[in-house]
MIVOMAR-667082 format. One record per residue: x, y, z of N, C-alpha, C in turn. Coordinates in steps of 0.05 Angstrom, whole numbers, plus 32768, in hexadecimal, padded with zeros to 4 digits. Each point is the difference from the previous one (the first is absolute). Layout:
n.x = X, n.y = Y, n.z = Z, ca.x = X, ca.y = Y, ca.z = Z, c.x = X, c.y = Y, c.z = Z;
...
***
This chain:
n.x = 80AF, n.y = 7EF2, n.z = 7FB9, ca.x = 7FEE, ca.y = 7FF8, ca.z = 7FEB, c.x = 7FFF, c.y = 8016, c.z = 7FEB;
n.x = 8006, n.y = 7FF2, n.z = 7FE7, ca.x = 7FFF, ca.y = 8014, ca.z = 7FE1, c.x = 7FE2, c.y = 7FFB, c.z = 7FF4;
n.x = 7FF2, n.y = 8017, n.z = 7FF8, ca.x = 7FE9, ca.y = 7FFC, ca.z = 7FF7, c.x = 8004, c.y = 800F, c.z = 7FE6;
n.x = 7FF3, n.y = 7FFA, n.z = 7FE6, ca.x = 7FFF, ca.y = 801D, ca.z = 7FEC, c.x = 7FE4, c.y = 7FFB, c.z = 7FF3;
n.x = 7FF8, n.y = 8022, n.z = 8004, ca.x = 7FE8, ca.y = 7FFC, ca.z = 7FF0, c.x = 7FFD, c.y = 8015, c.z = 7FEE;
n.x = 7FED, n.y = 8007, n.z = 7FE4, ca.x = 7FFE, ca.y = 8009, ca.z = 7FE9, c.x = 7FE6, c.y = 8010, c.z = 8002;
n.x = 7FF1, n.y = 7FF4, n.z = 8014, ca.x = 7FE4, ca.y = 8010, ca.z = 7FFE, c.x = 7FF8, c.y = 8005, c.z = 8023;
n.x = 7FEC, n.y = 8015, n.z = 7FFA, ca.x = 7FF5, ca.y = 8004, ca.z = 801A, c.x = 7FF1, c.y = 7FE5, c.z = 8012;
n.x = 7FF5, n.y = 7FF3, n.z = 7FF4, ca.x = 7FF5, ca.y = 7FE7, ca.z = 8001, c.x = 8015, c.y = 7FF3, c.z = 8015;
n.x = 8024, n.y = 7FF7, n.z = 7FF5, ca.x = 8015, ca.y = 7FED, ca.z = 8006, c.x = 8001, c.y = 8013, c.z = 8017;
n.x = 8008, n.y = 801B, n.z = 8000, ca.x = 8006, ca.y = 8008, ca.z = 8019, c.x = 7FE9, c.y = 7FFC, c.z = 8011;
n.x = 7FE6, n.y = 8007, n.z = 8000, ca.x = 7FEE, ca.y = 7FF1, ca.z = 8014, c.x = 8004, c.y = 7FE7, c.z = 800F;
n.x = 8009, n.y = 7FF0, n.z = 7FED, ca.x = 8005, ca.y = 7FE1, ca.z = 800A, c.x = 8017, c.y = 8001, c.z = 800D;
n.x = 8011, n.y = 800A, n.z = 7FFA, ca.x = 8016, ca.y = 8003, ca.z = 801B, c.x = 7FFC, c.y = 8009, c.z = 8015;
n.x = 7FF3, n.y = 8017, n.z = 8003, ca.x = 7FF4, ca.y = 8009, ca.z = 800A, c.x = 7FF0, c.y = 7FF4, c.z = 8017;
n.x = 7FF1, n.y = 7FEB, n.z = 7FF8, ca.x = 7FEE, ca.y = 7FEF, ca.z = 800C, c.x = 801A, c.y = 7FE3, c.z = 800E;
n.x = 800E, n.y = 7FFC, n.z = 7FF2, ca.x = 8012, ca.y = 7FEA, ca.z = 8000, c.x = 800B, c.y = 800A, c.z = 8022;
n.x = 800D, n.y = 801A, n.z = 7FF6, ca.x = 800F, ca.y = 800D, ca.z = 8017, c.x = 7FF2, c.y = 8001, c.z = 801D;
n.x = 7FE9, n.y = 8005, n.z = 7FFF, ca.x = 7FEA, ca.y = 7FFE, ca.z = 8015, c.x = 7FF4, c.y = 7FE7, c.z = 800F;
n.x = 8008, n.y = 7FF4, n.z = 7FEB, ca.x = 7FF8, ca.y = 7FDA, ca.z = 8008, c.x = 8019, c.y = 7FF8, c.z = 801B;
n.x = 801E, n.y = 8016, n.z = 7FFB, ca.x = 8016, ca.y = 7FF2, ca.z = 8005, c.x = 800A, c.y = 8010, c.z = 801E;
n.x = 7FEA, n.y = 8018, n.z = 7FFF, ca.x = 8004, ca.y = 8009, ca.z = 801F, c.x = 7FE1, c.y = 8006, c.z = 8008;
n.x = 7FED, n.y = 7FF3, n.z = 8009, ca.x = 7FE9, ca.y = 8002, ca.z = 8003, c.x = 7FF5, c.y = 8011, c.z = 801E;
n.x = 8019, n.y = 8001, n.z = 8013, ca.x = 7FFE, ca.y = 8005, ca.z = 8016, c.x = 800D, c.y = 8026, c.z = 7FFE;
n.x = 8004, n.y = 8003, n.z = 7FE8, ca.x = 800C, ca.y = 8024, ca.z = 7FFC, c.x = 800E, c.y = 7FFC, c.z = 8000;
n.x = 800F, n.y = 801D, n.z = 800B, ca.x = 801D, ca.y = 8006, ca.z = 7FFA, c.x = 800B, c.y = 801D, c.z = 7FFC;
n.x = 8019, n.y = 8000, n.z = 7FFF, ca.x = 8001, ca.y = 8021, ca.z = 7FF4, c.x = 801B, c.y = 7FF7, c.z = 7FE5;
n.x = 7FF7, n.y = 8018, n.z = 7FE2, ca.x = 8009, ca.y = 7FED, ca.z = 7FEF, c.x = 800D, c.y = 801B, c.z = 7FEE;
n.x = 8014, n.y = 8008, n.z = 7FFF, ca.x = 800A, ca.y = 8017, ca.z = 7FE7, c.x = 7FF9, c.y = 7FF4, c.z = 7FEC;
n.x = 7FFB, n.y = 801B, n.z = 7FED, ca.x = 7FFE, ca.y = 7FF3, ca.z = 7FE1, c.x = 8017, c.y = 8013, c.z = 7FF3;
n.x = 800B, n.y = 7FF7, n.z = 7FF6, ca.x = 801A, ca.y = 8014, ca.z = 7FEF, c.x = 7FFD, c.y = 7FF7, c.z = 7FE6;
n.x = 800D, n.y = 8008, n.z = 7FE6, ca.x = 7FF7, ca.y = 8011, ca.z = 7FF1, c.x = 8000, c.y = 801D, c.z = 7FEA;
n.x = 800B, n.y = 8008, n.z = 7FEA, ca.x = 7FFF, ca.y = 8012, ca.z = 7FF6, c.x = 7FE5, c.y = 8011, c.z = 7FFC;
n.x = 8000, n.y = 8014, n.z = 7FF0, ca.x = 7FE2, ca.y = 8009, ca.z = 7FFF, c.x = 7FF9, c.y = 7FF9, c.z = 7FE9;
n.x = 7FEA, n.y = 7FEE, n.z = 7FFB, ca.x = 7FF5, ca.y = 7FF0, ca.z = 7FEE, c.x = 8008, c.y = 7FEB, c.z = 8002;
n.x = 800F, n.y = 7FF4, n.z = 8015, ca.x = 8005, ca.y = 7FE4, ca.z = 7FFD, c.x = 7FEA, c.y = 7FF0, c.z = 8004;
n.x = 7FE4, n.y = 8008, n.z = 8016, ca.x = 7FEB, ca.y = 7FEB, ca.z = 7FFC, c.x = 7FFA, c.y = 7FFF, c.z = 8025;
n.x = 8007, n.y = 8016, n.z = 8007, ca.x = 8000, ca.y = 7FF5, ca.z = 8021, c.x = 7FE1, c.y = 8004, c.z = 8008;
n.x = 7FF0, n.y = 801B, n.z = 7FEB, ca.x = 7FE9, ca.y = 8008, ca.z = 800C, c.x = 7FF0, c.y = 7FE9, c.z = 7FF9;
n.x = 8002, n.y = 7FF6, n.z = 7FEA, ca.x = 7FF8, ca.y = 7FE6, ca.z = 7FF6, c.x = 7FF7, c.y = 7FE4, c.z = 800E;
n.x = 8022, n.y = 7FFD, n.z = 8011, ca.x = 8001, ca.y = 7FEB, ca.z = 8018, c.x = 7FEF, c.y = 8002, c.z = 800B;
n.x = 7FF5, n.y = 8020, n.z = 8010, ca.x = 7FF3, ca.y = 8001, ca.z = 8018, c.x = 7FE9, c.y = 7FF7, c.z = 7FF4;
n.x = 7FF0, n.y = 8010, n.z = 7FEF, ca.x = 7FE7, ca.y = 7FFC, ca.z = 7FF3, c.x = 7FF8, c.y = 7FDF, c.z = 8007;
n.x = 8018, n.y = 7FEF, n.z = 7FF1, ca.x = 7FFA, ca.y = 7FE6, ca.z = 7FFC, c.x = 7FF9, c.y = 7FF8, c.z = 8024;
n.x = 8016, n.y = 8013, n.z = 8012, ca.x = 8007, ca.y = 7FF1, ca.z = 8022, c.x = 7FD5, c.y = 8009, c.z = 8001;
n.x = 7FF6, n.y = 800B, n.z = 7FFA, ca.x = 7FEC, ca.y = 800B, ca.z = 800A, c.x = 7FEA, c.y = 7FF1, c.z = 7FF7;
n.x = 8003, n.y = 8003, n.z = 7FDF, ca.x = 7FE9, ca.y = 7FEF, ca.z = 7FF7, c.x = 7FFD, c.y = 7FE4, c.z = 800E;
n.x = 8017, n.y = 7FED, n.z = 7FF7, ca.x = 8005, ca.y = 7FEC, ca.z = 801C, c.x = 7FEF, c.y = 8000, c.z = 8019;
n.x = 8007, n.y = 800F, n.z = 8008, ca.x = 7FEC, ca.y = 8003, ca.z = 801E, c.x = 7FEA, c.y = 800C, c.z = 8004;
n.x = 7FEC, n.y = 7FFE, n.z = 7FE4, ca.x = 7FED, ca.y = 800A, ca.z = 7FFA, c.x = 7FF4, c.y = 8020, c.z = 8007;
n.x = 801D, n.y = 800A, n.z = 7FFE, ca.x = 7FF4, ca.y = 801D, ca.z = 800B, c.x = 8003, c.y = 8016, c.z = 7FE6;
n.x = 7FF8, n.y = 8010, n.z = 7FFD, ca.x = 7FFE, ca.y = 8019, ca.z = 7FED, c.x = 8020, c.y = 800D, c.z = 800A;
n.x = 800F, n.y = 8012, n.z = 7FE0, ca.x = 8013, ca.y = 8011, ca.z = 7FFF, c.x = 7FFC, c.y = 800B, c.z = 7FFC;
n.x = 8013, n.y = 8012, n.z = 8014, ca.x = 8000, ca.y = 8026, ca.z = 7FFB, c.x = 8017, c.y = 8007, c.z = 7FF7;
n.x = 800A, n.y = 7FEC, n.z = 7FFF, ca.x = 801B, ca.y = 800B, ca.z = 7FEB, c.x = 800F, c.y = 800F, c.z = 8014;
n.x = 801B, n.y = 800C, n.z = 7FF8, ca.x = 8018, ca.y = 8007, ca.z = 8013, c.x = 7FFA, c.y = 8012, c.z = 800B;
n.x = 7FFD, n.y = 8003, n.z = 801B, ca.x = 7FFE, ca.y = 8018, ca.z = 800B, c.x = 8004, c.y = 8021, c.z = 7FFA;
n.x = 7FF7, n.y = 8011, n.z = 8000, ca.x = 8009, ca.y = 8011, ca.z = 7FF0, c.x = 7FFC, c.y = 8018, c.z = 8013;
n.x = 7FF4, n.y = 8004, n.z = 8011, ca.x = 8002, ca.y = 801A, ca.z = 801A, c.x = 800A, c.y = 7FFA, c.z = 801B;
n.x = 7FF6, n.y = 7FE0, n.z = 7FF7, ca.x = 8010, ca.y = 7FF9, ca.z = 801D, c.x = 8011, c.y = 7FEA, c.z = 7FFF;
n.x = 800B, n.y = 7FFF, n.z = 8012, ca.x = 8019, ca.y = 7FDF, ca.z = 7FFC, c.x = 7FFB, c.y = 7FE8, c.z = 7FFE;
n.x = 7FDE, n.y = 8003, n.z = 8007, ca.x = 7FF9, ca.y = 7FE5, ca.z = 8005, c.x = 7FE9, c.y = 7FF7, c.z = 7FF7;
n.x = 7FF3, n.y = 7FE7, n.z = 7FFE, ca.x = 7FE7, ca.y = 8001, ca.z = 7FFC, c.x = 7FF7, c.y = 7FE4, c.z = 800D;
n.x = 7FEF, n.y = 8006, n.z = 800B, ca.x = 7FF4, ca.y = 7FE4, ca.z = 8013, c.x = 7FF1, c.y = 7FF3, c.z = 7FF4;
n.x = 7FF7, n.y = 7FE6, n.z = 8008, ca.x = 7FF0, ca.y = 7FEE, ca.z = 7FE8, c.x = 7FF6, c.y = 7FEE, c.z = 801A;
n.x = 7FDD, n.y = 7FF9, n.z = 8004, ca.x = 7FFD, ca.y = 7FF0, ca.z = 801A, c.x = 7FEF, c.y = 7FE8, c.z = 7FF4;
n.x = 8010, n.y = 7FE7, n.z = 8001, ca.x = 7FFA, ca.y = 7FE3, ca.z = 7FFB, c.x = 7FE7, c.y = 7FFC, c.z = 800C;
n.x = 7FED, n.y = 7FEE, n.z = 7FEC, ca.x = 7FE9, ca.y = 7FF4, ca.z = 8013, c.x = 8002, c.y = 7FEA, c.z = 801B;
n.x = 8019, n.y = 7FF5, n.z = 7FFF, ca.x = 8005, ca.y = 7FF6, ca.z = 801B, c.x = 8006, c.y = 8012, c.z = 8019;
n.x = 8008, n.y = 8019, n.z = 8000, ca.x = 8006, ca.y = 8015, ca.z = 800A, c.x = 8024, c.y = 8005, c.z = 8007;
n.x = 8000, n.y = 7FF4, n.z = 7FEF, ca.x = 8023, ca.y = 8006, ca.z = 7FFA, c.x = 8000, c.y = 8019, c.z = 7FEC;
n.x = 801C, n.y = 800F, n.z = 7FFF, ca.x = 8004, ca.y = 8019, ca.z = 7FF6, c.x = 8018, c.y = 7FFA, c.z = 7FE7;
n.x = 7FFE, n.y = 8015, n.z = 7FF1, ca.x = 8016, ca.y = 8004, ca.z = 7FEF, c.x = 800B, c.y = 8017, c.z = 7FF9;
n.x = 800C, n.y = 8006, n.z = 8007, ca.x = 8019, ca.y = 8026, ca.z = 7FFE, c.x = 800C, c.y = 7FF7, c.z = 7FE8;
n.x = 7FF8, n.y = 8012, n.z = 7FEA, ca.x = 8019, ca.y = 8000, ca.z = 7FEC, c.x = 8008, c.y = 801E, c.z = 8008;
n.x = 8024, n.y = 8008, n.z = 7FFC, ca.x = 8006, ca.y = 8011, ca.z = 8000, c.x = 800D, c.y = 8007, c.z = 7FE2;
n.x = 8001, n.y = 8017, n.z = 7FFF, ca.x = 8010, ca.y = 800D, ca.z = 7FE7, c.x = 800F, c.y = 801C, c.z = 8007;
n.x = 801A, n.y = 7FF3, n.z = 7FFC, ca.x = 8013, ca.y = 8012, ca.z = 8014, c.x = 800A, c.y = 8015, c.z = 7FE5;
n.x = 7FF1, n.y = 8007, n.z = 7FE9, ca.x = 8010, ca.y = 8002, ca.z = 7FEC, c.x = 8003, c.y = 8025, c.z = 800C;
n.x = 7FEE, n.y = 800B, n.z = 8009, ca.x = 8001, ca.y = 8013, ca.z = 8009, c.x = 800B, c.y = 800A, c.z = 8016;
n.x = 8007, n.y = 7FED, n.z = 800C, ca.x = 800D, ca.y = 8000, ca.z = 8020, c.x = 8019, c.y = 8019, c.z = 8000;
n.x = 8005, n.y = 8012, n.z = 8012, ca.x = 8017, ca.y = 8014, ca.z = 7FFB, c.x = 8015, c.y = 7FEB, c.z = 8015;
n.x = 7FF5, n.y = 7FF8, n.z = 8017, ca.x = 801E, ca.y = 7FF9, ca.z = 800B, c.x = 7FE9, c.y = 7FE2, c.z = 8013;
n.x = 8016, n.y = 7FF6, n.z = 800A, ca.x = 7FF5, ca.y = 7FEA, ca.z = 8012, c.x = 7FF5, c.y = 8009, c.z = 801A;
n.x = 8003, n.y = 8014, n.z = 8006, ca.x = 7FED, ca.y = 8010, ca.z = 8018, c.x = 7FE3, c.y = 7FF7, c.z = 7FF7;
n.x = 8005, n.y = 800F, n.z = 7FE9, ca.x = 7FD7, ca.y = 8003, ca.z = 8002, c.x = 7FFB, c.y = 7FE9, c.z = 8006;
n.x = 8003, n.y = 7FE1, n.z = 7FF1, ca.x = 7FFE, ca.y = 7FEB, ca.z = 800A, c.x = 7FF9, c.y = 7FFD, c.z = 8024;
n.x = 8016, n.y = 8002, n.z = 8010, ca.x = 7FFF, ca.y = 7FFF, ca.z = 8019, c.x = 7FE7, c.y = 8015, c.z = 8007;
n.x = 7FFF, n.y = 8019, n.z = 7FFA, ca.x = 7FEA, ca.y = 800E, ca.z = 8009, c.x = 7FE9, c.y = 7FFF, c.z = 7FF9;
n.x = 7FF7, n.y = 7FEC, n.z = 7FE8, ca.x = 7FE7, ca.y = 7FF0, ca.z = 8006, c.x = 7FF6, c.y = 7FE9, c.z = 800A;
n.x = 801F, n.y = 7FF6, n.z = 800C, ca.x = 7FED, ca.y = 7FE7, ca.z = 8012, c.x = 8010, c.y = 7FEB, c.z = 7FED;
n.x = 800F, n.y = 8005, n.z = 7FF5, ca.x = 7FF8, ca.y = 7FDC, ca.z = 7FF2, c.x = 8008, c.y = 7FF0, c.z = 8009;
n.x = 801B, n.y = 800A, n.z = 801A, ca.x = 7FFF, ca.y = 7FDD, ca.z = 8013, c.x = 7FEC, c.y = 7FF2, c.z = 8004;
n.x = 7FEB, n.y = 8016, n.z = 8006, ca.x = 7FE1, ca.y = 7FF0, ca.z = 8008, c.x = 7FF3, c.y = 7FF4, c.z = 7FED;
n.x = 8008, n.y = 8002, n.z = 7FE2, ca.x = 7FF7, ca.y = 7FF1, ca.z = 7FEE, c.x = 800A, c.y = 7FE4, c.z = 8000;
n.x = 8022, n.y = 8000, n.z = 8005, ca.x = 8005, ca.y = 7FEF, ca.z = 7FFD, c.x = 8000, c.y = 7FEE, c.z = 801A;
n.x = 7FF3, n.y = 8004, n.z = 8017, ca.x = 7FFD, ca.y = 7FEF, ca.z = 8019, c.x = 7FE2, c.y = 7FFA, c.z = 7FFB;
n.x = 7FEF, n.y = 8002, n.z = 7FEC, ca.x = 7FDF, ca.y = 8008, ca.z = 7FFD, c.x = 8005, c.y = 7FDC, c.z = 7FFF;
n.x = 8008, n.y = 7FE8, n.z = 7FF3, ca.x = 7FFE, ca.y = 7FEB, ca.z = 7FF7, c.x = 7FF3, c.y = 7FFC, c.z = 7FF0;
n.x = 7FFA, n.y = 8019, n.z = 7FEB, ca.x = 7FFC, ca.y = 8002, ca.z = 7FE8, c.x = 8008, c.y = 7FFF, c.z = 7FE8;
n.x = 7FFC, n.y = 7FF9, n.z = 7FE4, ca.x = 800C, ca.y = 8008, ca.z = 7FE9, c.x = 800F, c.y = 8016, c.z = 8002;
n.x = 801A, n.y = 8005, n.z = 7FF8, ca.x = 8001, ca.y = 801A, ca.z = 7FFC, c.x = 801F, c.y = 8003, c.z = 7FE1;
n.x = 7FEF, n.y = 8016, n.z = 7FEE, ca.x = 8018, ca.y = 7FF9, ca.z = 7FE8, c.x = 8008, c.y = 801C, c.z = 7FF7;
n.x = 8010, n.y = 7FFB, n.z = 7FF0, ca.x = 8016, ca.y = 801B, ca.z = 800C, c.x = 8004, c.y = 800A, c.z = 7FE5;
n.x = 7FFB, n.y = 8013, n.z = 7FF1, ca.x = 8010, ca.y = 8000, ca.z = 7FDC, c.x = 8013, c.y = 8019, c.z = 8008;
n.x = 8015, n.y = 7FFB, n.z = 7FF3, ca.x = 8019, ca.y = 8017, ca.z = 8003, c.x = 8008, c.y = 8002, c.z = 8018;
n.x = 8007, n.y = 7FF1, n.z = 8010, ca.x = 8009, ca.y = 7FF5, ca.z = 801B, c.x = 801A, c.y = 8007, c.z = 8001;
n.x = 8013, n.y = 8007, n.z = 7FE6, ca.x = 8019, ca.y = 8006, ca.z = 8006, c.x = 7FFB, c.y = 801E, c.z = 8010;
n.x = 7FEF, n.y = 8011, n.z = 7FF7, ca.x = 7FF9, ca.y = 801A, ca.z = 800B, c.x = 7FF5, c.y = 7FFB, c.z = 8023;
n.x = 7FFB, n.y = 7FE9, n.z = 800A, ca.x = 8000, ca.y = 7FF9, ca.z = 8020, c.x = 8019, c.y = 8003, c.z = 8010;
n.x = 8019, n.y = 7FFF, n.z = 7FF0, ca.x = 8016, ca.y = 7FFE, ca.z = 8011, c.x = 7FFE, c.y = 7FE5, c.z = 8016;
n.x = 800F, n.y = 8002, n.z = 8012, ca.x = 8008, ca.y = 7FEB, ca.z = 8010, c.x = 7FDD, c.y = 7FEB, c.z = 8009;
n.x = 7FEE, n.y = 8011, n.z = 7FFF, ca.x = 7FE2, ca.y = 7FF4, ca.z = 8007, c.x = 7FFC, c.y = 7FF0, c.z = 7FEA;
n.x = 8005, n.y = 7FFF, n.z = 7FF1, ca.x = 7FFC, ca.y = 7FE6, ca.z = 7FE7, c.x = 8008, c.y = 7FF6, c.z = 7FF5;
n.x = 8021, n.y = 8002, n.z = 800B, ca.x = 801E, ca.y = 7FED, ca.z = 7FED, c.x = 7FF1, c.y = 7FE0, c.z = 800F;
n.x = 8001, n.y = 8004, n.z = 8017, ca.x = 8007, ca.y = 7FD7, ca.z = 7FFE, c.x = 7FE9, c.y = 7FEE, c.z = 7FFB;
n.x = 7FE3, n.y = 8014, n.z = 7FF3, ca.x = 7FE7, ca.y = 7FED, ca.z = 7FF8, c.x = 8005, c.y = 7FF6, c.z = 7FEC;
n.x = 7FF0, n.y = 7FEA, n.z = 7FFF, ca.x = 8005, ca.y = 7FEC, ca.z = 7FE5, c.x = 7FFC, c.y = 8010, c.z = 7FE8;
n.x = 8003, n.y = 7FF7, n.z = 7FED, ca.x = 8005, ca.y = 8017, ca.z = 7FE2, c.x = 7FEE, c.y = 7FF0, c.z = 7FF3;
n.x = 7FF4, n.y = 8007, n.z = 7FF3, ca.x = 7FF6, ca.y = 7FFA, ca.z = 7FE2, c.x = 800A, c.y = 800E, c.z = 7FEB;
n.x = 8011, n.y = 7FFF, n.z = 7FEE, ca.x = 8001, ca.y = 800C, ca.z = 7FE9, c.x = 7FF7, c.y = 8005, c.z = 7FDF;
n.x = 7FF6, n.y = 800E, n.z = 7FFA, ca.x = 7FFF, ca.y = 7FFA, ca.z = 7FF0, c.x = 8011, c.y = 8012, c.z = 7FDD;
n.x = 7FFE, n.y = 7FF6, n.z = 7FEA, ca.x = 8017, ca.y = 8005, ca.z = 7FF2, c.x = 7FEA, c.y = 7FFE, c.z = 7FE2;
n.x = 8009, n.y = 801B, n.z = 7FEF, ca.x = 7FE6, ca.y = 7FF5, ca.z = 7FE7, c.x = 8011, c.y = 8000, c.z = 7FE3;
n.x = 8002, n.y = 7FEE, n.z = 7FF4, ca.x = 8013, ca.y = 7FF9, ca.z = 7FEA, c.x = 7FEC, c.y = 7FFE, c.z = 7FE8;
n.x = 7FF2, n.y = 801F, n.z = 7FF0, ca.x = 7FFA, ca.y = 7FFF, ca.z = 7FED, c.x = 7FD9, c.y = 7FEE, c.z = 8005;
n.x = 7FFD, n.y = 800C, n.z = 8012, ca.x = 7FE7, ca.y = 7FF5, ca.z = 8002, c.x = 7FFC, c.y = 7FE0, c.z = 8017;
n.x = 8010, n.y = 7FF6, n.z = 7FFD, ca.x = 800A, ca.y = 7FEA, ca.z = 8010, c.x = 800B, c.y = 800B, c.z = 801E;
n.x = 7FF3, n.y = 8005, n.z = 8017, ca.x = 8003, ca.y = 7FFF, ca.z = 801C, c.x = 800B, c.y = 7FE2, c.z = 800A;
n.x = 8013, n.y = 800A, n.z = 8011, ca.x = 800D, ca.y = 7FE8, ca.z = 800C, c.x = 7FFA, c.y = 8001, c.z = 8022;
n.x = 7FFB, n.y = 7FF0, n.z = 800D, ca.x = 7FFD, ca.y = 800C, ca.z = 8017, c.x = 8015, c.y = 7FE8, c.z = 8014;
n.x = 8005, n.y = 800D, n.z = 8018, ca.x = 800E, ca.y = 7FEA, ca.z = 8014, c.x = 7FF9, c.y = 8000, c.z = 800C;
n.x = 7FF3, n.y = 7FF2, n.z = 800C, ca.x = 7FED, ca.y = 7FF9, ca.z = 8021, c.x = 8016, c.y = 7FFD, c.z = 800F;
n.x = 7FF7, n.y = 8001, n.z = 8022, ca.x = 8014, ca.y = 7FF6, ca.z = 800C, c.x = 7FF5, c.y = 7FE6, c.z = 8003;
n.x = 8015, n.y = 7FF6, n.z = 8015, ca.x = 7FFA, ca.y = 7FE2, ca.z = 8003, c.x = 7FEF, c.y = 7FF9, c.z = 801D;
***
């Protein structure tokens, strides 16, 4: 699925669209240039689920988000990641066995722990973000 949107608003709604279409979680890369709109995505994955953003992690890899149903949400931001160790030496198998949300930005920096999750991409053409859901 091709989505494009122009404003913060459109990406929300994908955003929300995307959420409608795995309601049960998941674990989900977001790929991406820098400025292509990924911090954006999340914002929208969050507002969606009525929770407050902290925006990309920035001391640590991760940031947790706890649903009023008591379901969880891990966004990660690997932009800082030095190697795929650190990954393993904080646990994040256990993120990803949690049966929680869990979303990934700069996932190419995961190495083998985040090639075969579904991708989201997204791509920004002059203000115009394109995004690909998976299916």
């Amino acid at each position: 699925m091709i989505r494009q949107a122009a404003t913060v608003s459109e990406m929300t709604s994908i955003a929300a669209e995307f959420l409608a279409a795995h309601p049960q979680g998941g674990h989900f890369t977001i790929y991406g240039e820098m400025g292509a709109g990924k911090t954006t995505f999340m914002r929208g994955i969050c507002q969606s689920l009525g929770l407050g953003f902290e925006g990309s992690p920035t001391f640590s890899l991760v940031n947790e988000y706890h649903l009023d149903d008591g379901r969880r949400l891990f966004h990660f931001d690997l932009y800082r990641l030095n190697s795929p160790e650190e990954l393993s030496a904080i646990g994040f198998e256990e993120y990803l066995d949690s049966g929680h949300y869990v979303f990934i930005e700069w996932p190419e920096l995961g190495g083998s722990l985040t090639a075969a999750m579904p991708r989201i991409e997204i791509t920004d053409n002059e203000g115009i973000r394109t995004v690909k859901l998976p299916d």
